[in-house]
C-alpha positions in Angstrom: 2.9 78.7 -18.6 0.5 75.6 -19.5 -2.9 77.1 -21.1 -6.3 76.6 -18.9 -8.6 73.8 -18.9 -10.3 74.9 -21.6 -7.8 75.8 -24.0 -6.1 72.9 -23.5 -9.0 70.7 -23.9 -9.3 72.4 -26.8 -5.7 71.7 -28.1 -5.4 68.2 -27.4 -9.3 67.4 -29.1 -8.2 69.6 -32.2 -4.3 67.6 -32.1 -6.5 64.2 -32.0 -8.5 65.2 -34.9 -5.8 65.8 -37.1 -4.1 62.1 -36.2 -1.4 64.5 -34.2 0.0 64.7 -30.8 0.9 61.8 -28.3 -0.5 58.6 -28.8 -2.2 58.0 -25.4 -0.5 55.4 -23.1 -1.9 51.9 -22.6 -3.9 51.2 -19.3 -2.2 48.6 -17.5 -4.6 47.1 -15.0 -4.6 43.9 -13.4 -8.1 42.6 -15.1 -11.2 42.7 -12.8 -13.3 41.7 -15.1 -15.9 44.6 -17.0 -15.5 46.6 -13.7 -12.7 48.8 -14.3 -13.9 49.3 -17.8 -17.6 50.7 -16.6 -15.5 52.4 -14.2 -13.3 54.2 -16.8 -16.5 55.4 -18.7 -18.4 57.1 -15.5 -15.3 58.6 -14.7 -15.4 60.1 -18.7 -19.0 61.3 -18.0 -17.7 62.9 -14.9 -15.2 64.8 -16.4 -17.6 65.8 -19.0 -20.1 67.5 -16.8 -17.3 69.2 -14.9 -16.3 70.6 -17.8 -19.8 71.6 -19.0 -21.4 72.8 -15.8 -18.0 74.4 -13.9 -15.2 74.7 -15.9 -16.8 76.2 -19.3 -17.0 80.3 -19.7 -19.4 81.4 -17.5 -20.0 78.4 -15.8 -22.4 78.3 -12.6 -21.3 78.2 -9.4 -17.8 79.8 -10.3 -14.4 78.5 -8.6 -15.4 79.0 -5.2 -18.0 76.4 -5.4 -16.0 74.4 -7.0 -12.9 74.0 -4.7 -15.2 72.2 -2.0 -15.9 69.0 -5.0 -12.2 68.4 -5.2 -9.6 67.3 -3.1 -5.6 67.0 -4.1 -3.2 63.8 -4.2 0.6 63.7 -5.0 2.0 61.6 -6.7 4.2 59.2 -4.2 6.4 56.4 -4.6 4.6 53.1 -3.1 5.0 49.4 -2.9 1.4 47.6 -4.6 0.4 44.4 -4.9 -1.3 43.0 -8.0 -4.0 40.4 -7.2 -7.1 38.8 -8.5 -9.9 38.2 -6.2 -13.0 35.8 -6.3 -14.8 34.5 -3.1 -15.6 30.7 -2.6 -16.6 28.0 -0.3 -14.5 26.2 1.7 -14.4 22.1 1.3 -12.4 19.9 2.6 -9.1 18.2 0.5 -11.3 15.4 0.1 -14.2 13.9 1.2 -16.1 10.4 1.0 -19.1 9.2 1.6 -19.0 5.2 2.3 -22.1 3.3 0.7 -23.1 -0.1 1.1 -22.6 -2.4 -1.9 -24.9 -5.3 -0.2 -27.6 -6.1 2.2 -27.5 -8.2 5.7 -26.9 -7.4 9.5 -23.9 -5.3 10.6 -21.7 -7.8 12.5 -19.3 -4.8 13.5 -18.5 -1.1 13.4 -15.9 0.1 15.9 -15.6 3.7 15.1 -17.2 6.5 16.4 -17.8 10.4 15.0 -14.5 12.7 15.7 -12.0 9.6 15.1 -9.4 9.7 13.4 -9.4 6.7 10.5 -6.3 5.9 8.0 -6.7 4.6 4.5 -8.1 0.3 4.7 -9.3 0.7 8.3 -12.5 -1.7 8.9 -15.6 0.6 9.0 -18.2 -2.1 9.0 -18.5 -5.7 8.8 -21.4 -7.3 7.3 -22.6 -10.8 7.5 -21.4 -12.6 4.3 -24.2 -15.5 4.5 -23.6 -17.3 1.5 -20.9 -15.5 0.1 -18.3 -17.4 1.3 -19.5 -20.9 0.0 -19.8 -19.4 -3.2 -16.0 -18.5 -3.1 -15.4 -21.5 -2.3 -17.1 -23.4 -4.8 -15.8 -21.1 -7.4 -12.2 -22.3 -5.4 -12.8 -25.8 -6.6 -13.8 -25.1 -10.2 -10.7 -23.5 -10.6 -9.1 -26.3 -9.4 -10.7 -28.8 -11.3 -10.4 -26.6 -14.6 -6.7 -26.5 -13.9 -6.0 -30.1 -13.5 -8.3 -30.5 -16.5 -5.9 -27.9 -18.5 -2.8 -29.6 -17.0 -3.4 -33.2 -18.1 -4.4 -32.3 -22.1 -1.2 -30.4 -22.1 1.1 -33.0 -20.9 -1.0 -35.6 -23.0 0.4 -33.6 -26.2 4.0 -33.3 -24.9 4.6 -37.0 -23.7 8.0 -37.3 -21.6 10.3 -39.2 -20.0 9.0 -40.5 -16.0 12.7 -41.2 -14.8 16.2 -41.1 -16.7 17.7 -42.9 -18.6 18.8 -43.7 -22.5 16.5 -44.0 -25.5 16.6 -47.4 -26.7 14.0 -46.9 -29.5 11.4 -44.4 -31.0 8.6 -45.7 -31.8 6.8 -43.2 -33.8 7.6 -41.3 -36.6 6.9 -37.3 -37.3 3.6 -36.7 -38.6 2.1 -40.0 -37.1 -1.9 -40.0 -35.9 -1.3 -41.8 -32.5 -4.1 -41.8 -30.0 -4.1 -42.8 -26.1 -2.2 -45.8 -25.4 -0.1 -45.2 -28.5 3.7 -46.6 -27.8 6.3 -43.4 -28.4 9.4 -44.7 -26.9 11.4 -47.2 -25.0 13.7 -45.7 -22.1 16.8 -47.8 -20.4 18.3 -46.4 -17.2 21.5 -48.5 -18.1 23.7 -46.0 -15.4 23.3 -48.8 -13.4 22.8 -52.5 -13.8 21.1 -55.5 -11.9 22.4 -59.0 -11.6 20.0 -61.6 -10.6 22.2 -65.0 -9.7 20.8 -68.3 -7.8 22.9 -68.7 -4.5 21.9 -71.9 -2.3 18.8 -71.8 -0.4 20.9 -72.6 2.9 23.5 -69.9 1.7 20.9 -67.2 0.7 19.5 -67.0 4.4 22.6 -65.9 5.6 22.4 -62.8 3.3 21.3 -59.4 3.7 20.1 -56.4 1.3 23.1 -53.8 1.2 25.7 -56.5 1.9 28.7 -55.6 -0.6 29.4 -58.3 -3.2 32.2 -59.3 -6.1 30.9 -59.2 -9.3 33.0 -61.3 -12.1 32.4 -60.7 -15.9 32.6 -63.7 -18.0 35.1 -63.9 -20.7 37.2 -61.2 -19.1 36.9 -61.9 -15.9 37.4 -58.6 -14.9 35.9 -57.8 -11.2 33.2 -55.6 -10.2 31.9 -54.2 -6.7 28.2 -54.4 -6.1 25.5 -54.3 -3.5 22.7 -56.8 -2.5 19.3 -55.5 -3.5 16.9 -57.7 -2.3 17.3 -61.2 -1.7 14.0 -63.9 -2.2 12.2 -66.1 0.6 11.0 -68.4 -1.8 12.9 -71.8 -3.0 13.2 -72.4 -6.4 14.9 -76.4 -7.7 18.1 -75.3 -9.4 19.9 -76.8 -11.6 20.7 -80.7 -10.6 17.5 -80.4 -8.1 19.3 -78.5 -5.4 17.3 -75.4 -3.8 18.3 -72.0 -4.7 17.2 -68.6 -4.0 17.3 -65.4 -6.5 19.7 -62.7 -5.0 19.4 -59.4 -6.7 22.5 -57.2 -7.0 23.0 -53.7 -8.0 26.1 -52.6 -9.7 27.4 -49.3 -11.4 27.8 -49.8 -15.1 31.3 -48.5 -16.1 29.9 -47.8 -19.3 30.6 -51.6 -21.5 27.7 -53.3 -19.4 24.9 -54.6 -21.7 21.7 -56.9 -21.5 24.0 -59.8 -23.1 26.7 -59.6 -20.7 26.7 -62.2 -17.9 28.7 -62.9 -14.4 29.1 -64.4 -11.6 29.0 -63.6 -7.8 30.6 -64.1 -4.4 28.6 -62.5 -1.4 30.7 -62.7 1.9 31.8 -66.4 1.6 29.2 -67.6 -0.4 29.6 -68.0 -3.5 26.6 -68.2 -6.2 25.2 -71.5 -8.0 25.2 -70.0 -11.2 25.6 -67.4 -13.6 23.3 -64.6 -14.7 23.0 -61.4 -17.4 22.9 -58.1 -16.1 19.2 -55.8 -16.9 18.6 -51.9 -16.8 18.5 -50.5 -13.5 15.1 -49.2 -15.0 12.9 -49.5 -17.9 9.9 -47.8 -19.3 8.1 -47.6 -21.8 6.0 -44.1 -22.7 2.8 -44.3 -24.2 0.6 -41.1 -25.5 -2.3 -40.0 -23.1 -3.8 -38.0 -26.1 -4.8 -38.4 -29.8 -2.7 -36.0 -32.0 -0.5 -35.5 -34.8 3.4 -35.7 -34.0 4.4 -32.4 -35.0 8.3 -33.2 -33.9 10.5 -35.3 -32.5 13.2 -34.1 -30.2 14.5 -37.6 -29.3 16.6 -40.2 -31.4 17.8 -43.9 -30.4 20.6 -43.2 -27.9 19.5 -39.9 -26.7 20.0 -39.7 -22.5 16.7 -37.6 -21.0 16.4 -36.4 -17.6 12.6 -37.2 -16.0 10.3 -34.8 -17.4 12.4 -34.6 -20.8 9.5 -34.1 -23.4 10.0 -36.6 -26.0 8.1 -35.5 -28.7 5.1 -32.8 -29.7 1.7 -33.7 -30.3 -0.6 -31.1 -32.2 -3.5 -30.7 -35.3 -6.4 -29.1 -35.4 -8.6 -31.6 -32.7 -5.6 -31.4 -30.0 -5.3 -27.7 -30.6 -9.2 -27.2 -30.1 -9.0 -29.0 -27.1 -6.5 -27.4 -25.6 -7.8 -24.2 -25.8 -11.5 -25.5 -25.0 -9.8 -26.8 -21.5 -8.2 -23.1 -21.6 -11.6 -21.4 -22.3 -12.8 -23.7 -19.2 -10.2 -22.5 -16.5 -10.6 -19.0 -18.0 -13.8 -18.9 -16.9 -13.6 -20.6 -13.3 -10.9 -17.8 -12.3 -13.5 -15.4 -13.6 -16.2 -17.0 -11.4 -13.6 -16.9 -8.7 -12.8 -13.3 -8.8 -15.8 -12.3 -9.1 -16.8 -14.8 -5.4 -14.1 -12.8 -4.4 -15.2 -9.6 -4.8 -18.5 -10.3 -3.7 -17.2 -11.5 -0.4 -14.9 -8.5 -0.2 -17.6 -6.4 -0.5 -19.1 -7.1 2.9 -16.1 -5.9 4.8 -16.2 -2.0 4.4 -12.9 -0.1 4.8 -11.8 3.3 5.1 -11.0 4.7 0.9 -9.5 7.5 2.5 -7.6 8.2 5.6 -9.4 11.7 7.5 -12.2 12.1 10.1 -15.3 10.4 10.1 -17.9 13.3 10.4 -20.8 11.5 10.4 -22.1 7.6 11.5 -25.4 6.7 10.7 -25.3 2.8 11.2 -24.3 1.0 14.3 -23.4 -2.9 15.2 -26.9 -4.6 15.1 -28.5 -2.8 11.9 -29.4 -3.6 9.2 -27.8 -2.2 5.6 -29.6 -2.4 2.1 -27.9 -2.2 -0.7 -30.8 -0.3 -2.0 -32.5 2.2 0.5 -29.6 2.5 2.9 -28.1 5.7 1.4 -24.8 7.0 3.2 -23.2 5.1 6.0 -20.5 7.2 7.0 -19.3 10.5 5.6 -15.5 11.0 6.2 -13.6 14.4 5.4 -9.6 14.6 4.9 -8.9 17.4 7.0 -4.9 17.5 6.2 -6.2 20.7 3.8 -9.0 22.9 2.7 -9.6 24.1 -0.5 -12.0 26.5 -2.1 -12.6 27.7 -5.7 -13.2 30.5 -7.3 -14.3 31.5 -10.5 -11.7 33.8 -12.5 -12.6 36.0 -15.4 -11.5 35.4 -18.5 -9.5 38.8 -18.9 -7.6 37.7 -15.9 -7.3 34.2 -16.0 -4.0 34.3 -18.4 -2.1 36.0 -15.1 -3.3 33.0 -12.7 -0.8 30.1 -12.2 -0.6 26.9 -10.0 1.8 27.8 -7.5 0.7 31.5 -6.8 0.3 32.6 -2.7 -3.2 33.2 -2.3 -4.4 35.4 0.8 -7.9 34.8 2.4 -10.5 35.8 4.7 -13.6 35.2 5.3 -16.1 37.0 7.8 -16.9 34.2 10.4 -12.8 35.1 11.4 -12.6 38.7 11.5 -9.4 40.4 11.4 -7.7 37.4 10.3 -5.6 37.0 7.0 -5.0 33.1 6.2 -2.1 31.9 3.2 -2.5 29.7 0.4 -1.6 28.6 -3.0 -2.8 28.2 -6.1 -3.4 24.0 -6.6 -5.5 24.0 -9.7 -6.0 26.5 -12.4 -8.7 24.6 -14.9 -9.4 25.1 -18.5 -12.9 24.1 -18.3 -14.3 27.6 -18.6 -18.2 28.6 -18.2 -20.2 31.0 -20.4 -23.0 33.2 -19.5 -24.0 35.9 -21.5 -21.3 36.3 -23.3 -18.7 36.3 -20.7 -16.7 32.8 -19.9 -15.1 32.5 -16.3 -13.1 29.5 -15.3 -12.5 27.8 -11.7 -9.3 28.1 -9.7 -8.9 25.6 -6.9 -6.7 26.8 -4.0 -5.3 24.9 -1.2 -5.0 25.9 2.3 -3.2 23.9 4.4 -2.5 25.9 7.8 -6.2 27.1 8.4 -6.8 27.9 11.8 -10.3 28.0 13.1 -11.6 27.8 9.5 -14.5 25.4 8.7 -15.4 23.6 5.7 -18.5 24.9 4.8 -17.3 28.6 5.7 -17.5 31.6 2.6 -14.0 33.3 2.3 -12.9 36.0 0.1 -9.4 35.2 -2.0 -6.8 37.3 -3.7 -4.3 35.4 -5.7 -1.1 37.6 -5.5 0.2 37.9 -9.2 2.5 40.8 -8.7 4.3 43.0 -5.7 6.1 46.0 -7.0 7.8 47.7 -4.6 8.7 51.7 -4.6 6.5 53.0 -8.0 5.2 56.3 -8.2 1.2 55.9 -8.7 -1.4 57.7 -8.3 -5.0 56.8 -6.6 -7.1 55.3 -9.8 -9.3 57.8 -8.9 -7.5 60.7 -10.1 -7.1 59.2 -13.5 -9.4 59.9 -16.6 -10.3 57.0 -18.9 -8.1 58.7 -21.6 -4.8 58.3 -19.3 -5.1 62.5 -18.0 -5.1 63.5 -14.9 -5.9 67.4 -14.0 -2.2 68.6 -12.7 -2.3 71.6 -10.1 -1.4 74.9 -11.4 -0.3 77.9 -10.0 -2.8 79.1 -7.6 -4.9 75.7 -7.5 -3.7 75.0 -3.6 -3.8 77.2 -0.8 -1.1 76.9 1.9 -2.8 74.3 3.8 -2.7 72.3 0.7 -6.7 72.0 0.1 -8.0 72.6 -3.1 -8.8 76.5 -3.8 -9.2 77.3 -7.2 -10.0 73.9 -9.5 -9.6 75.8 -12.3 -5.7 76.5 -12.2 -5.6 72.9 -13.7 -4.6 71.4 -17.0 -4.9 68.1 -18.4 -1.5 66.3 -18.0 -1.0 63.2 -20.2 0.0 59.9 -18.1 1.7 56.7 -19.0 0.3 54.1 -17.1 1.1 51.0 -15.4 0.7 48.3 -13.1 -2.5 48.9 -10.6 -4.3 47.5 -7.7 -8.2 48.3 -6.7 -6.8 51.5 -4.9 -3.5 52.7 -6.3 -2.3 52.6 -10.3 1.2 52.7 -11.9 2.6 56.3 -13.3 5.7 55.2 -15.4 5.9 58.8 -17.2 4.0 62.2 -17.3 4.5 63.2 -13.5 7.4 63.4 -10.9 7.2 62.6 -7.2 5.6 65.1 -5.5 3.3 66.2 -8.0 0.0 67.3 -7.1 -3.1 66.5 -9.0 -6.8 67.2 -8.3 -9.7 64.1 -7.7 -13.0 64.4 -7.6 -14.4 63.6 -4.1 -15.9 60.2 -4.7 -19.2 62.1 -2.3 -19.5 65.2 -4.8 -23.7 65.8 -4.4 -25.8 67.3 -7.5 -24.0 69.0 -9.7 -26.4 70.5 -11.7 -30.1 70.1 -13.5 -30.4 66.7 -11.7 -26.9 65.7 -12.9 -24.2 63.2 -10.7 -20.7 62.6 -11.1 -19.5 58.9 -10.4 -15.5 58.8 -9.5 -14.4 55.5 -11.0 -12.4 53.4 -8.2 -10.0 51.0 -8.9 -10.7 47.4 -9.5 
């Protein structure tokens, strides 16, 4: 039979004194902060003046008195949730409030309070004034910078106009040339001209793309051609006859040079004299820039396309002017971004998309930069969130991701779900004790406001079917008072309180009303609590139950 109160108090203080016994199991609370703590302790001073003003030998009031202070609980299998809880203001996801970056008369503003507005709606339109001659002045300085930029770097990469064959180079690498400087000679030898003297008489019966028969002196060998151009003017041939130049184009096979000559028939007319055959095309490129040549990439012989750079121009004074022409347009697309963005900035758009919940500036005012304050306040409404501020002895169970439950007192009766968003690690210390803010996210909110207080508790744990206990009827050193024989009487109220003894617990998981019991008890065991209302118990002493938290 276990011993009395007493005894047993007795036993288990003399057992801890001499480092015997049971170690006492751990409390395993979900932390609420220094609540449960302070809670733990006033239930110790409870238990303390029971014992001294009731249970001792001889105490006052006797069992009788006694019975009414007490009230029994069995231990029962349950299903608890874990939680945290905090309380918070509601805001909305996000919020805006739209500001005028420059002065001048509001040209439009077609929105209204209530709407809805997506993300890069126009909110206002402002008069630009002179903004937009200032972009475009900054347009042409860009301009002019770049065609400044465009003609020094050509000027120290001369190249080719048309194509053709390199007949000579006329510089050689490392060379000072400066503008007008001769680089190269370039032939378009893929074709050739004729020029041959036909009779004046016979030259007006021809026409510019009739075909003619070209014949090579010495081998006589026959070539097709077409009539370029054919001159108005009379020139005295040979033996004083008149004579007109025809021009005629032919393909060079590949052996037709400036020395060869030939002859001609057009139609039936036949020329009055030979010719030599020229370049289709001839140029001559000259540098546009001083410089050093730094390389060569052509030789005598070379074909180039048109555009083919021909050699490199560079030193110190063409570098330095480069780059100065660089520094130049650098700084006219500067200017114009910054034209740009000044113009830009009188045509106010949505940042966000949500509601617009206020509009404080209509078509026909006029912003200020300066003094104008907020234009338009617009709230994204898609969510709410609130945060709360977490103790640091709980804030290791909290994790983005969590379902959050809420209410709040302007919607009684109502129980709304969310989930942890934002856990943050920016904590904040007062006194001693550091709390850190949670930010929770509600997105199916009812008739909740932004604005509104709510209460939150972020489930960390549901355990379903444990046998617990109400924290109540645990001591702060993990005891409970187990009924004894004769404690009850057949109703089940409390008769005699002192047919208990102190039964040893193991503790676990716990809510603000219900706690763990993983060993010590079996279902259906009854146990004794102190009515939370107990009165005066004696020279001016009260007993304070502790309740979960």
């Amino acid at each position: 039979m276990e011993a009395p109160v007493e005894e047993k108090v007795q036993q288990v203080s003399e057992q801890q004194q001499e480092g015997k016994g049971p170690k006492r199991p751990r409390l395993h609370l979900p932390k609420k902060g220094k609540k449960w703590g302070k809670r733990l302790v006033l239930v110790a001073v409870a238990a303390g003046a029971l014992y001294w003003f009731f249970l001792r030998p001889g105490g006052e009031g006797g069992a009788n008195a006694l019975a009414g202070q007490y009230q029994a609980s069995q231990a029962q299998y349950r299903d608890l949730t874990v939680s945290v809880s905090g309380t918070g203001t509601l805001t909305a996801a996000e919020s805006y409030q739209v500001k005028a970056l420059v002065s001048g008369d509001i040209l439009e503003a077609p929105f209204e309070v209530g709407d809805r507005i997506e993300k890069g709606d126009l909110l206002y339109r402002v008069d630009a004034g002179d903004a937009e001659t200032t972009l475009e002045q900054a347009q042409l300085s860009v301009r002019q910078a770049q065609l400044s930029y465009n003609e020094i770097a050509q000027g120290l990469k001369p190249s080719a106009s048309a194509a053709g064959v390199v007949q000579k180079v006329l510089v050689g690498k490392g060379e000072l040339v400066s503008p007008g400087t001769p680089i190269a000679e370039i032939s378009d030898t893929s074709t050739m001209t004729l020029t041959l003297p036909f009779q004046s008489a016979d030259a007006t019966q021809i026409s510019p793309g009739q075909s003619a028969s070209v014949t090579l002196a010495g081998t006589l060998e026959t070539l097709n051609g077409t009539v370029e151009s054919v001159s108005s003017a009379d020139l005295v041939g040979t033996g004083g006859a008149l004579v007109r130049s025809v021009k005629i184009r032919v393909q060079n096979p590949g052996a037709l040079t400036d020395a060869t000559s030939a002859t001609a028939v057009v139609g039936q007319f036949a020329c009055a004299g030979s010719g030599t055959f020229e370049p289709n095309a001839r140029q001559t490129v000259t540098a546009q820039a001083s410089g050093e040549v730094t390389d060569l990439r052509v030789t005598a012989g070379s074909k180039v396309s048109a555009g083919d750079v021909l050699v490199t121009l560079g030193g110190t004074a063409a570098q330095n002017s480069l780059e100065n022409a660089a520094i130049t347009l650098e700084n006219a697309q500067l200017s114009l971004q910054r034209a740009q963005e000044a113009l830009d900035n009188y045509t106010i758009t949505a940042p966000i998309s949500g509601t617009v919940i206020e509009k404080n500036f209509k078509a026909g005012d006029k912003v200020d930069s300066m003094d104008s304050g907020s234009m338009a306040v617009l709230y994204d409404l898609s969510s709410l969130e609130v945060q709360v501020n977490v103790s640091e002895l709980n804030i290791g169970q909290v994790q983005p991701g969590q379902e959050v439950e809420i209410t709040a007192e302007a919607v009684p009766g109502e129980v709304f779900h969310g989930v942890v968003e934002r856990v943050s690690i920016n904590g904040t210390t007062t006194n001693g004790f550091t709390t850190y803010p949670v930010t929770i996210r509600l997105e199916e909110y009812g008739t909740l406001n932004p604005g509104m207080n709510v209460s939150t508790d972020i489930i960390i744990e549901r355990a379903e079917h444990v046998l617990s206990l109400p924290v109540e009827a645990v001591s702060s050193d993990s005891t409970v008072l187990l009924a004894g024989d004769g404690a009850l009487a057949p109703d089940g109220t409390v008769a005699d309180p002192t047919k208990t003894t102190l039964q040893g617990v193991t503790l676990g998981r716990g809510n603000q009303q219900y706690i763990e019991i993983t060993g010590g008890l079996n279902e259906g065991d009854t146990v004794l609590v102190l009515n939370q209302a107990t009165g005066s118990m004696g020279a001016g002493t009260s007993v304070v139950v502790a309740a979960g938290g």
